[in-house]
N, C-alpha and C positions, 0 to 999 in steps of 0.2 A: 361654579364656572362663570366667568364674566361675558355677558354677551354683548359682543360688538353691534355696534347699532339700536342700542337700546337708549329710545330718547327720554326727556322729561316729562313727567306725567303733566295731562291738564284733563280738565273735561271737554268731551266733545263737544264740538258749536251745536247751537240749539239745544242742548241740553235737559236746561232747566225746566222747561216749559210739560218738555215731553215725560222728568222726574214729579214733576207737580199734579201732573194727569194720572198719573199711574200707582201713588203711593209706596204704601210699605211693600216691599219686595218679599217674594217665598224665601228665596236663598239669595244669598250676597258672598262672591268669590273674593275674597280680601287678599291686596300682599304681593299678588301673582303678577307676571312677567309677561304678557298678553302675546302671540304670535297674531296679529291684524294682516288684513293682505299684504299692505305695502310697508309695514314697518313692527318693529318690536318695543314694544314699553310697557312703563309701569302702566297696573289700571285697575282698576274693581270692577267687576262684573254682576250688576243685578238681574236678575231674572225672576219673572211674573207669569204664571199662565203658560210656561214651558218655554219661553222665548225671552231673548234678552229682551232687556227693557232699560239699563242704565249702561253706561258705561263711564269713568272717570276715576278721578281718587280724592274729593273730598264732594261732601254731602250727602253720602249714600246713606238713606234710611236704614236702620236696624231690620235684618230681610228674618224672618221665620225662620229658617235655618240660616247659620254661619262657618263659613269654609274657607281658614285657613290655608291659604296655599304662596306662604313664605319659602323662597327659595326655589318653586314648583314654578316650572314654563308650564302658559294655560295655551294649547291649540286647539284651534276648530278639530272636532270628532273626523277620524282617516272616515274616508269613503270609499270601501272599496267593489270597484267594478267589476271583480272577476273571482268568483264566489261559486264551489258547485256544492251543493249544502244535500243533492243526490233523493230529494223527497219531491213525488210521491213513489212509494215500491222499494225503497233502498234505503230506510230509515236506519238499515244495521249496518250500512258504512256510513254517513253522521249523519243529521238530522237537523230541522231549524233549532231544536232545543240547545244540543249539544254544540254546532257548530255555532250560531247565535251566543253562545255561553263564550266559545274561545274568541269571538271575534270583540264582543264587550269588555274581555280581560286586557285586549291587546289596542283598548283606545279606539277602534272602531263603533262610528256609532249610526251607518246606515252601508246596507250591501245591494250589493245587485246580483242574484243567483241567478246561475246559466244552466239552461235547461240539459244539457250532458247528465247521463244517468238516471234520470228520472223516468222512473218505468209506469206511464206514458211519458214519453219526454215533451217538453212542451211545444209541441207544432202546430196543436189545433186550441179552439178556446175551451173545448171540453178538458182538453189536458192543464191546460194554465187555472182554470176553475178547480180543480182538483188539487193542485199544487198551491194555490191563494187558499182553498182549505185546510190543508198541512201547515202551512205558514201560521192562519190566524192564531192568536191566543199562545204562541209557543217560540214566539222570539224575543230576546231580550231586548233586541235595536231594529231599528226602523231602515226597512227592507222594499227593494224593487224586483219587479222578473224580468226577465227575457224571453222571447218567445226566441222559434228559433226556422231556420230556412232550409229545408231538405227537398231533395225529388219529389215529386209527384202531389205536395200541397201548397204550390203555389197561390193556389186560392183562397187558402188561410190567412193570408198577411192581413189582409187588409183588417178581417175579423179578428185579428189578435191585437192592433192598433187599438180597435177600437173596445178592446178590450181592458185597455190597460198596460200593454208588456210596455219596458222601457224603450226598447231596443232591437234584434236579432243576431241571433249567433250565425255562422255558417264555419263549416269543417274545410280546411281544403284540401287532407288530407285523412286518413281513414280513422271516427274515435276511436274505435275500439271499446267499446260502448258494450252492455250484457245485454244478450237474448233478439229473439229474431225482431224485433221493435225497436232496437236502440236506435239511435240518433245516427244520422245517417250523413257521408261525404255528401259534401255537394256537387253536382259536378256543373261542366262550364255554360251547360245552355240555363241551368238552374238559376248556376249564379246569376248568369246578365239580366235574365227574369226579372228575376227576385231583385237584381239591382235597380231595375225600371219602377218596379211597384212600390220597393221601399220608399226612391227617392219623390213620387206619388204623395206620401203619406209622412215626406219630412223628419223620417228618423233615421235613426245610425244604422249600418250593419256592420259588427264587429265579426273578426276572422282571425280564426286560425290560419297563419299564412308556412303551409309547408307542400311544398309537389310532391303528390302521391307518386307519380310514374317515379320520381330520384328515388324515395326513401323507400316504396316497395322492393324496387328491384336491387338495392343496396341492400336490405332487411333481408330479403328471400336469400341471397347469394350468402349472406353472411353465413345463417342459419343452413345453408346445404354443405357450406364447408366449415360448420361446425366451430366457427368465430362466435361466439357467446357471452362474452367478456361484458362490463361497464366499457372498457375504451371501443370494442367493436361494436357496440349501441352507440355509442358516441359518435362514430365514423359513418354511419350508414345512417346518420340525418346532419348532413355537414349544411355550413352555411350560405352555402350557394342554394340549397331545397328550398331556405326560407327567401332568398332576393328571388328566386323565380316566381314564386307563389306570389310575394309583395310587385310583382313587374304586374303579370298578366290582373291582378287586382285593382292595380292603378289605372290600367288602361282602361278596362269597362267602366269603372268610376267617373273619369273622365269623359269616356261618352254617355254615359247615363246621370250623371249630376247628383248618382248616390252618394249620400256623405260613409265614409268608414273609417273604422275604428281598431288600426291591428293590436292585437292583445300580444300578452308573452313576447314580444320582440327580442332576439339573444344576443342581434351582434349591433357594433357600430354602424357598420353599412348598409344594414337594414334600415334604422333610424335616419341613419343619413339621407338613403332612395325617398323617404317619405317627407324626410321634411326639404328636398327637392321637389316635391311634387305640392307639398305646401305653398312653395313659391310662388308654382306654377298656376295656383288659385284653384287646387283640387282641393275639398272640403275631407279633411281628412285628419285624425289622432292616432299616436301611438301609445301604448305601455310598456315599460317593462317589468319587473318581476323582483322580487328581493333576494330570490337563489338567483338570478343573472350575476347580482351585483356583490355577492357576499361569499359565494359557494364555486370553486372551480372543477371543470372535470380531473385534477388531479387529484381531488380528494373521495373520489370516488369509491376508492379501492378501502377506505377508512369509513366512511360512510354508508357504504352497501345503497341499495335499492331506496331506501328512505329518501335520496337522491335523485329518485330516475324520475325524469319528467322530461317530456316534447314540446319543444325543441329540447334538447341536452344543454347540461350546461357545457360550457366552452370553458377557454382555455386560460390563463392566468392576466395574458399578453392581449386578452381578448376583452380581457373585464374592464382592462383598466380604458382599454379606448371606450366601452360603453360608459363608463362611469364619467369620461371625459364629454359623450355627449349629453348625459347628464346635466354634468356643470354648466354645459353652456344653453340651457334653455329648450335641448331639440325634443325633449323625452315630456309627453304632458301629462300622463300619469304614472304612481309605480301602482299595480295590486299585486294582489296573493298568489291569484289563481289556486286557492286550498281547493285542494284534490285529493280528499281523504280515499281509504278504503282496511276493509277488514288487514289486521297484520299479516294473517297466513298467504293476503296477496303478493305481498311485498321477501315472503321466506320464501323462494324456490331455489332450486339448486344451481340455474342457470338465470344470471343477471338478463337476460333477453326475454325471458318469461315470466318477469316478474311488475306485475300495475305501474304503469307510469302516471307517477302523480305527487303532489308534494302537498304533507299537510304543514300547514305554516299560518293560518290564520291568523292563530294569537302573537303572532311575532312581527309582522311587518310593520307596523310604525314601530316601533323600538328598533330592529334593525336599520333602518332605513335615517330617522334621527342619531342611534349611534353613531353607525357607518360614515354618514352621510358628515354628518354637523357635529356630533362630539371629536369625532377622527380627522377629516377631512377639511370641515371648517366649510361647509356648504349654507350659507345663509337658509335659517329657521322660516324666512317668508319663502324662502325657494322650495324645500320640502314640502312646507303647508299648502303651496298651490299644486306640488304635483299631487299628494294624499288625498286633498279635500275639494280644492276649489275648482281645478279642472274637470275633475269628475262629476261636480254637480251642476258645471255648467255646461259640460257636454252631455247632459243626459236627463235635461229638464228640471233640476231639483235647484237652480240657485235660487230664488225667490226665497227658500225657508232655510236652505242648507249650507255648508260649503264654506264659509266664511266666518270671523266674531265680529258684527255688528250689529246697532241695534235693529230690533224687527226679526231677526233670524231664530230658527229653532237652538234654543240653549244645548247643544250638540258639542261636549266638551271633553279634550283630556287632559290631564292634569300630570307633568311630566317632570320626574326628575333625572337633568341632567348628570347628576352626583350620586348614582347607584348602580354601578356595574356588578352583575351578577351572572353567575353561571346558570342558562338555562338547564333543570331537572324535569326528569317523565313527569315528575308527581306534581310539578305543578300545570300542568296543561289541559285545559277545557274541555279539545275537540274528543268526540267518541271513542277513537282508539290512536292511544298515548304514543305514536312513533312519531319521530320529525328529525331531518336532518339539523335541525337546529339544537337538539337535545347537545349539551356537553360543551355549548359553544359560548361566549361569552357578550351576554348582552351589555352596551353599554351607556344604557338606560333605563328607568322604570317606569313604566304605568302605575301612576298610584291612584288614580280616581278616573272614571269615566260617565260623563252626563248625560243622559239623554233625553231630549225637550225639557232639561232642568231638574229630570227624576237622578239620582245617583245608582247605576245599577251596577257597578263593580267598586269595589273599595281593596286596595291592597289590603289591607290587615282582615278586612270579617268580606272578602270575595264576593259572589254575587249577592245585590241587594236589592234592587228595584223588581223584584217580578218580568214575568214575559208580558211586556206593555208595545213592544213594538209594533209598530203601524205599519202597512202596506202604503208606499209611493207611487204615487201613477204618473206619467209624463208631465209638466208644466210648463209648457214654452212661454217664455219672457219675451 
């Protein structure tokens, strides 16, 4: 495929000096089609000590290894921010190993896991030190946490900053989470709290934005008269739960000066309320989701429950205005939000009863470059900044991450435009093999994924680097 905007190669200014310092290279990416922030070109890619170190197309020393990638667009490694990987306690819905495994197939090559499910969930440092144990030694790619903001441990924030978390979650409506310990709604005097202390301590606090009092008492009614359906789940978290959740958010934000971060966003108008409040000089990011943008509730009824995730997807008529805020800039990341869990959660006999959550890990940049730029024709630096670069500059990691140039961690995917294939069970990573994406036609491929310049997934011989992934901790620039 011809990509527009692909300019002439040269070497980068300064170059030489910083080639001359540095020698023969470990690996040398040849041939490949570069996604840079601001532009697409030819380039070679050296890297030394897990980090680039060269960039251009002639004079590149012979590197220890040599990696063809003719025909292969080379992007910065997706980053994705909304990861529940469910350890420690709940290693038998996935796991760093497993989840980590799908997310290195699918070109990601640093996550950020949200403390939802983890039994302790992470709200204090004794739980986050528990869950950084789960983590060491058993991920493929290099990973952050979250700590998270509930009732009654207000007094934890500050010890979990200084602990390391990236960030904090808060519910604004009920998870639905296992056992009398799960992760708990927030409610409003919590929130404002918790918005004063965060904004204290200069990090994000990212939200589930849906109003309990709408989509309870929609959920209970449904369920008393016996509505159970996909479309009556659908109905009874409509798109006004999320604009009230995202109103009464903005407003504490704005008098408290906490930055926020709404995850899962479904509709346009949603995105729209924020990047109005953007304007308005509220410190504030959205995401949305690659089932927003790919997956309708009409296809639910074909789909089943492999489908059902909160907020719901919406409507056909629905997508395409999201996908149009997309195009124009307002949306600053897409992630996964993979929300695995055992299959038997997902087989019940009433669609109302069955786990809302979608596992998708391994498929979101491919989706999302299909969708987006094989189909649609969405410039490759546009995706690259919502996947990679936004995410690691809102979340302290650009200094190593986020971007291809030199100095950065060699965090790489290696993508062909020119491989449409039908996603099957038997190729999927995460723990247990269900996804609404099973059957669906990807219209790209991950063929290599790098991480710090290690190679740890290869299309043809699959994972190959070991679990070498590192724990991130905050790095404000």
């Amino acid at each position: 495929m011809k990509q527009d905007g692909v300019k002439e190669p040269h070497i980068q200014e300064g170059q030489a000096s910083f080639m001359e310092a540095k020698g023969r290279m470990d690996t040398v990416i040849r041939n490949g089609t570069a996604v840079l922030k601001d532009e697409v070109r030819s380039v070679d890619i050296g890297i030394k000590d897990g980090r680039i170190a060269q960039l251009g197309t002639t004079g590149l020393p012979q590197g220890a290894r040599e990696i063809d990638a003719t025909g292969l667009i080379v992007m910065p490694g997706m980053i994705d921010a909304h990861v529940h990987l469910n350890e420690p306690g709940l290693g038998d819905w996935e796991g760093f190993e497993t989840g980590s495994a799908a997310l290195a197939a699918g070109g990601c090559t640093t996550y950020l896991d949200m403390p939802l499910n983890g039994v302790p969930p992470t709200v204090t440092v004794a739980a986050f030190e528990q869950k950084l144990a789960a983590a060491r030694g058993r991920s493929h790619v290099d990973y952050a946490l979250w700590g998270g903001l509930v009732p009654g441990k207000l007094d934890h924030l500050i010890p979990l900053h200084e602990a390391g978390v990236i960030g904090y979650k808060a519910f604004m409506s009920e998870p639905g989470g296992p056992g009398e310990d799960a992760f708990a709604r927030v409610d409003d005097y919590t929130l404002l709290e918790g918005m004063k202390i965060i904004a204290s301590v200069g990090k994000v606090l990212a939200l589930h934005a849906e109003s309990e009092p709408i989509v309870s008492k929609l959920g209970e009614s449904a369920k008393r008269e016996g509505r159970t359906s996909a479309a009556d789940f659908v109905a009874s978290r409509p798109i006004i739960a999320e604009l009230e959740a995202i109103h009464r958010a903005l407003f504490y934000a704005e008098r408290t000066g906490c930055a926020l971060h709404f995850v899962h966003i479904s509709s346009e108008e949603g995105v729209r309320m924020i990047s109005e409040a953007k304007r308005r000089g509220v410190d504030v990011t959205v995401e949305t989701c690659p089932h927003y943008l790919t997956l309708t509730d009409g296809m639910l009824a074909r789909k089943g429950a492999a489908a059902k995730c909160a907020p719901p997807l919406r409507n056909a008529e629905e997508q395409q205005k999201l996908w149009g805020a997309v195009a124009s800039g307002q949306v600053d990341m897409i992630s996964s939000d993979h929300s695995p869990c055992p299959e038997e959660m997902k087989d019940k006999e009433h669609f109302a009863d069955a786990w809302g959550g979608i596992a998708g890990a391994q498929s979101s940049l491919e989706l999302i470059v299909g969708e987006g730029h094989v189909k649609r024709g969405l410039p490759l630096t546009a995706i690259s900044r919502m996947l990679s670069y936004e995410p690691a500059k809102r979340f302290g990691l650009l200094d190593r991450k986020g971007e291809i140039r030199i100095g950065a961690d060699a965090d790489l995917a290696l993508v062909d435009l020119n491989a449409a294939y039908e996603l099957k069970k038997e190729q999927l990573y995460h723990r247990h093999k269900h996804s609404p994406y099973i059957g669906e036609t990807m219209w790209c491929a991950v063929r290599s994924t790098l991480s710090r310049g290690r190679v740890v997934y290869d299309g043809k011989a699959g994972l190959t680097g070991g679990m070498t992934g590192e724990w991130q901790r905050y790095r404000r620039v």
